[in-house]
PAZAPA-4460 file (N, C-alpha, C; in steps of 0.05 Angstrom, whole numbers, plus 32768, in hexadecimal, padded with zeros to 4 digits):
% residues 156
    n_x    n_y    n_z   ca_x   ca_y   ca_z    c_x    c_y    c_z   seq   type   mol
   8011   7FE8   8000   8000   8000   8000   8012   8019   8000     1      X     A
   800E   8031   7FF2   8018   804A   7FEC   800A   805E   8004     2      X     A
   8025   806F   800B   801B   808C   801E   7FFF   8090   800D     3      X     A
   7FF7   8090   7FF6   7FE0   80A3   7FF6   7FC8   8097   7FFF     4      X     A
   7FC8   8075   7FF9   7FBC   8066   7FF7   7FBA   8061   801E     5      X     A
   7FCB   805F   802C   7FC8   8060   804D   7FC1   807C   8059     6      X     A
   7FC1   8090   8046   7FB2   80AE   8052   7F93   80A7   804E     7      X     A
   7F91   809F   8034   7F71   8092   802F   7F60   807F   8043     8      X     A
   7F6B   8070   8045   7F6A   805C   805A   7F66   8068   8075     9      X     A
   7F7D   8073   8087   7F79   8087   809E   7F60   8096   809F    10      X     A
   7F60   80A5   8085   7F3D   80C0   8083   7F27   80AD   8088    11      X     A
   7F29   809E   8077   7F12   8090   8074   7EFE   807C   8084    12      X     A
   7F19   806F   8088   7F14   804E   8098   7F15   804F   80C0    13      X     A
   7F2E   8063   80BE   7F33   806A   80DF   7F24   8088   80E8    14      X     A
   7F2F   8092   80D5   7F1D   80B4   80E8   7F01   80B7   80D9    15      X     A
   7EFB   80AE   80C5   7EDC   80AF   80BC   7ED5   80CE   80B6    16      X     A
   7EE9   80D4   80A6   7EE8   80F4   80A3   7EDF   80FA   8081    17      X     A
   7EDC   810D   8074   7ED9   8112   8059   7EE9   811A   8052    18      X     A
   7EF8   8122   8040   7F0F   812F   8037   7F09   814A   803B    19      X     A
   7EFD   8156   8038   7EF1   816E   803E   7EFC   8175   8060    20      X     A
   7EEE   8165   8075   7EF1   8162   8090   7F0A   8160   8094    21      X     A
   7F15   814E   8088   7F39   8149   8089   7F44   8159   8083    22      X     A
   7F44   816C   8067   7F54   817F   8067   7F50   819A   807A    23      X     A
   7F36   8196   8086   7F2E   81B7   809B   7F47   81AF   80B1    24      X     A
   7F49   818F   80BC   7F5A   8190   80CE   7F77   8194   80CC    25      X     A
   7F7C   8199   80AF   7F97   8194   80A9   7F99   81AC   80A3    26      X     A
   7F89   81BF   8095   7F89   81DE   8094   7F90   81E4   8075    27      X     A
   7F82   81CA   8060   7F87   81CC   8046   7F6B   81C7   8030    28      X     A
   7F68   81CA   801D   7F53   81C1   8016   7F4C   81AB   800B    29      X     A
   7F38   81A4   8006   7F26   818A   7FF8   7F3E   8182   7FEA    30      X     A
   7F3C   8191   7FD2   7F53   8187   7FBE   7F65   817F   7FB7    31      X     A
   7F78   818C   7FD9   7F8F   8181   7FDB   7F90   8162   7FE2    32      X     A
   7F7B   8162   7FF7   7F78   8145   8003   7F77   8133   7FDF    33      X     A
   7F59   8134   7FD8   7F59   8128   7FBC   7F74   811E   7FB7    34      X     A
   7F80   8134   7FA3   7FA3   8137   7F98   7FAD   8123   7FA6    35      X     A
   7FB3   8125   7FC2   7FC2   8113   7FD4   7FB4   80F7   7FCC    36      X     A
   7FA7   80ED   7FD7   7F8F   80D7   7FCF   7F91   80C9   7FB4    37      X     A
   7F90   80D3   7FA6   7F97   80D1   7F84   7FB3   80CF   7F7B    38      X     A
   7FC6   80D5   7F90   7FE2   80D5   7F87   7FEF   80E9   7F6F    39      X     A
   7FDD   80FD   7F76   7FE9   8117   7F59   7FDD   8132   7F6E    40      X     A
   7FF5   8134   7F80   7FFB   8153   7F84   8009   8160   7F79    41      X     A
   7FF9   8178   7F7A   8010   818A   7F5E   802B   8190   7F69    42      X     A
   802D   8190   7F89   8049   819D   7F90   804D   8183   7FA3    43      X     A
   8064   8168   7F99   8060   815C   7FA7   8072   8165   7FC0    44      X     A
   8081   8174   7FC3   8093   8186   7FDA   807F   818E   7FF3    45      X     A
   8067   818B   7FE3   804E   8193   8001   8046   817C   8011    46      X     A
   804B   8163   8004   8048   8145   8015   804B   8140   802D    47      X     A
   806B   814D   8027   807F   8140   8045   8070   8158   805B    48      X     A
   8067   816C   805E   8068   817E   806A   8048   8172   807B    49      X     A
   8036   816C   805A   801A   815D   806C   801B   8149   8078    50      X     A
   802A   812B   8076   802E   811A   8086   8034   8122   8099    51      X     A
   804C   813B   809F   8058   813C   80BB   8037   814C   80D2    52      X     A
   802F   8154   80BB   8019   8164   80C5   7FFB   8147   80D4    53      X     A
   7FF4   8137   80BD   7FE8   8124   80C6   7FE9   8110   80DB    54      X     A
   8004   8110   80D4   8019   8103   80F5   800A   8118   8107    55      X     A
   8010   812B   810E   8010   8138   8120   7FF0   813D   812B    56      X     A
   7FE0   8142   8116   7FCC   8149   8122   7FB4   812F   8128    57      X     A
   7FBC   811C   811F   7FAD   8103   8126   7FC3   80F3   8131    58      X     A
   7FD7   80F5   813A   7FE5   80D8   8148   7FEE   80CE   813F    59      X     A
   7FF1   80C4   8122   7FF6   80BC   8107   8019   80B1   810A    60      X     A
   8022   809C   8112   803B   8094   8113   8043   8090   80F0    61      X     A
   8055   80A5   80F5   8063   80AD   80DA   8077   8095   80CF    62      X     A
   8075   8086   80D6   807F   806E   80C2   8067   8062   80B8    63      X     A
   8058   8059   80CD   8047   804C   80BF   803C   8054   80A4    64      X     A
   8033   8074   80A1   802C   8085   808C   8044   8081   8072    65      X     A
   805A   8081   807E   8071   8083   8060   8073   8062   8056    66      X     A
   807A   804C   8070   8083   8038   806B   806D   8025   8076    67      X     A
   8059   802A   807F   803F   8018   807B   8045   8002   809B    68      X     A
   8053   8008   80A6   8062   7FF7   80C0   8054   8000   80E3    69      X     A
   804B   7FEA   80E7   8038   7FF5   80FF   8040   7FF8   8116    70      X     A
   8038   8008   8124   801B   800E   8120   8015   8022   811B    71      X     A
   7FFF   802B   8112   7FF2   803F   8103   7FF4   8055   8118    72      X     A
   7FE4   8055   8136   7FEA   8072   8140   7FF7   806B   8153    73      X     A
   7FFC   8084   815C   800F   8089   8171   8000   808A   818D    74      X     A
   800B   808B   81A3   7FFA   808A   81C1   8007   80AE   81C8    75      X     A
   7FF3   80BF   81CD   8004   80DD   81DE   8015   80CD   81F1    76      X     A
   8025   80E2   81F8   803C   80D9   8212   802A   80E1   822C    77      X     A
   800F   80F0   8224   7FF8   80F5   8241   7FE8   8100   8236    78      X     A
   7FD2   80F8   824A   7FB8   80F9   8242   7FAD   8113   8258    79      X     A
   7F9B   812C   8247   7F96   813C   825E   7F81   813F   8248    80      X     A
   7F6A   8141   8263   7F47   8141   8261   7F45   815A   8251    81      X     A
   7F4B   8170   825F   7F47   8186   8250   7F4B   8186   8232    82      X     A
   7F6A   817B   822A   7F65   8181   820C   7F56   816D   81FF    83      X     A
   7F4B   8157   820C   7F3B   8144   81F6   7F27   8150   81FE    84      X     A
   7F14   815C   820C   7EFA   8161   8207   7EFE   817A   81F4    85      X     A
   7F10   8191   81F0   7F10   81A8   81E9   7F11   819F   81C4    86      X     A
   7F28   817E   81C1   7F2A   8178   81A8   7F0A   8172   81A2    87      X     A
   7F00   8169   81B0   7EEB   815C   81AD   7ED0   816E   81A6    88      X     A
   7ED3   8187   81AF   7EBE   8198   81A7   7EAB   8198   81BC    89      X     A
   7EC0   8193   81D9   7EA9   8193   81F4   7EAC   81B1   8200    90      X     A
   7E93   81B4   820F   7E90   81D1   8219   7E9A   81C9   8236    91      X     A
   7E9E   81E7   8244   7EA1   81DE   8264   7E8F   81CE   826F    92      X     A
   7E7B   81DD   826E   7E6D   81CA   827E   7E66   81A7   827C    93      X     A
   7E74   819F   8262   7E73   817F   8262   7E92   8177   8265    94      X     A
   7EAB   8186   8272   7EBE   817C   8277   7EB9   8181   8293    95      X     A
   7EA9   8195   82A0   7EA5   8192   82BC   7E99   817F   82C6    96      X     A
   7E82   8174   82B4   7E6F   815A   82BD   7E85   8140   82BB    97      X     A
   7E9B   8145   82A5   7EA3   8124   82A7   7EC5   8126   82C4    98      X     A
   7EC7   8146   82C9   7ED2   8149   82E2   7ECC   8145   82F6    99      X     A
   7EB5   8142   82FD   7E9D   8141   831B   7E99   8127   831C   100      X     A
   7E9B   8115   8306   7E8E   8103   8304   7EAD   80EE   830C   101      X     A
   7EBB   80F3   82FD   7EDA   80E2   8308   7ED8   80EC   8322   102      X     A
   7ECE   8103   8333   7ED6   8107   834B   7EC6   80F8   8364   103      X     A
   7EB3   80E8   834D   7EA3   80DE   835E   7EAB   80BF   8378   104      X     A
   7EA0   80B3   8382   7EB7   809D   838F   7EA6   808A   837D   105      X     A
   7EB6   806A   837A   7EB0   8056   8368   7E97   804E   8362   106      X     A
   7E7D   8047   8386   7E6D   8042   8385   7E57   8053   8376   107      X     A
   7E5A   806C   837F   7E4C   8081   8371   7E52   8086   8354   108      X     A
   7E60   807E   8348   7E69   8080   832D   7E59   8061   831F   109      X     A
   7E56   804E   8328   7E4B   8037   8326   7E35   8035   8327   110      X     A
   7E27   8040   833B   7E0B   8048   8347   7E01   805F   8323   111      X     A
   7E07   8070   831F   7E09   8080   8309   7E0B   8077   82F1   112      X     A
   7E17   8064   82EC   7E1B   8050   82D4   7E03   8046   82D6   113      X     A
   7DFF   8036   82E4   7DE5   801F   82E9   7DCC   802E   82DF   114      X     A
   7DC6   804B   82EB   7DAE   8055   82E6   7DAC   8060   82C9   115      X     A
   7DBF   8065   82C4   7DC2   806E   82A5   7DB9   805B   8290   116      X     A
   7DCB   803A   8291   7DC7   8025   8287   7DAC   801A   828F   117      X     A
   7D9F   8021   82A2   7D87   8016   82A8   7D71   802F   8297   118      X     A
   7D74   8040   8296   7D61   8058   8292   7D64   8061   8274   119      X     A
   7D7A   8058   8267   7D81   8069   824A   7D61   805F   823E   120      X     A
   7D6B   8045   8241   7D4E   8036   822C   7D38   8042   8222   121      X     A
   7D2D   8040   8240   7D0D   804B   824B   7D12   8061   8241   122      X     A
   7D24   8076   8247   7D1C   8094   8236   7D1B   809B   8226   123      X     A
   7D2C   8087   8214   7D2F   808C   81F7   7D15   8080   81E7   124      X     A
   7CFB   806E   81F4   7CF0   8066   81EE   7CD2   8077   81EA   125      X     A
   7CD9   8087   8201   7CBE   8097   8209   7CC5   80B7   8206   126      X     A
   7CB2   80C6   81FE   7CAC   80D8   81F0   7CBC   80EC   820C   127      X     A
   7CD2   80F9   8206   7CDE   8110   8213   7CD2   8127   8207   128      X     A
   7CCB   8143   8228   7CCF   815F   8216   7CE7   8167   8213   129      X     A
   7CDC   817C   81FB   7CFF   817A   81F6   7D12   818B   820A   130      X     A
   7D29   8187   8204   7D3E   8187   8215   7D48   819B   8216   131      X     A
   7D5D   81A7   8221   7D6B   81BD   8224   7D81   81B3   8214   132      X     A
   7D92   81C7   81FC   7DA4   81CA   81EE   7DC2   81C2   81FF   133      X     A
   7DD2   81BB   81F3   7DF2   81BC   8207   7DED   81DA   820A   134      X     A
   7DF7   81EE   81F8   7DF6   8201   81FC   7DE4   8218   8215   135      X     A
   7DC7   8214   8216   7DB3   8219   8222   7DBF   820A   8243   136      X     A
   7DC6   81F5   824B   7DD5   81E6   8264   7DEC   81F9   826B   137      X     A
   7DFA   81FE   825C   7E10   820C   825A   7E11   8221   8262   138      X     A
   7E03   8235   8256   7DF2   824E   8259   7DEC   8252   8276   139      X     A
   7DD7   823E   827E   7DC6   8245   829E   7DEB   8236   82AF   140      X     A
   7DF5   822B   82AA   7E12   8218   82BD   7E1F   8237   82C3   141      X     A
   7E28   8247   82AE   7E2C   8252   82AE   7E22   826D   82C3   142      X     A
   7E0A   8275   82BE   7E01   8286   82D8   7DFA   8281   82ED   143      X     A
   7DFB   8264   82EA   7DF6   8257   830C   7E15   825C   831C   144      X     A
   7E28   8257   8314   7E3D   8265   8318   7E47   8283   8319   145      X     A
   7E3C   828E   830A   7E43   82AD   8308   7E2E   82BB   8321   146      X     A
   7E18   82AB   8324   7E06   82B0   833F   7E17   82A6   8353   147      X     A
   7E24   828D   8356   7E2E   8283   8370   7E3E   829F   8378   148      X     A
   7E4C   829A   8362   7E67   82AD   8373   7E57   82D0   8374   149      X     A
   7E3E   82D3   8374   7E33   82F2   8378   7E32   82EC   8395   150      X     A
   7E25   82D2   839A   7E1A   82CE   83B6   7E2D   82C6   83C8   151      X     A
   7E47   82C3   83C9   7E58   82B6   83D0   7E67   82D5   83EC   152      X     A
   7E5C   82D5   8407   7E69   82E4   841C   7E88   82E8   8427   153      X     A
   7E8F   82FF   8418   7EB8   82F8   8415   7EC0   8303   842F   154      X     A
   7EAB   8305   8447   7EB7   8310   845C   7EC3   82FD   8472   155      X     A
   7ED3   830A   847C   7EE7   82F3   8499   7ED1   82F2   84B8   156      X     A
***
């Protein structure tokens, strides 16, 4: 298998992206991806520069991409919550919920599981009003906080 033919593969098969989506993350367009894909970039001097780039922004162990030799990604040297929810397109207030929730002790985190796995079903079955937006949660998280700390007595 050929670099263009394992970039294909990667978009497609592992990140489930469009070429379109792939190139927003890479900061190039449709066409270039195409070009790449098809094996006829017009400047092939721009290659080396996107692999180092694809490496980088997906994990992408850069041999495997040139010389097809695994494994395919790489592990970070550490893992911090903040930037995977932020990669992820999470708001505060759902990196605070999955912070409260690790802060919780085992049983209570179990107890929480259980009711979830017991309850998704049934709700999803029966007619909900509708719901409040992330955003709209977010919104009121937000002034419930900006109220705490109005109400909050700074005297000794």
């Amino acid at each position: 298998m050929e670099i263009y033919e394992r970039i294909r593969e990667l978009r497609k098969n592992y990140l489930h992206l469009s070429q379109a989506d792939f190139g927003d993350k890479l900061g190039v367009s449709r066409s270039v991806i195409k070009n790449i894909e098809l094996n006829a970039l017009a400047r092939p001097d721009q290659k080396l520069s996107l692999i180092k780039l694809i490496c980088k922004e997906f994990s992408v162990n850069e041999d495997w991409l040139l010389n097809g030799n695994e494994p395919m990604f790489i592990g970070p040297d550490t893992f911090i919550l903040n930037d995977f929810v932020k990669q992820r397109g999470g708001t505060e207030l759902e990196l605070q919920i999955v912070k409260t929730y690790f802060d919780l002790d085992p049983n209570t985190r179990k107890m929480l599981i259980n009711h979830f796995v017991n309850n998704l079903t049934v709700a999803a079955s029966t007619a909900v009003p509708k719901q409040k937006t992330v955003d709209e949660s977010e919104k009121e998280y937000k002034k419930t906080i900006s109220n705490s700390v109005q109400h909050m007595d700074y005297t000794a």
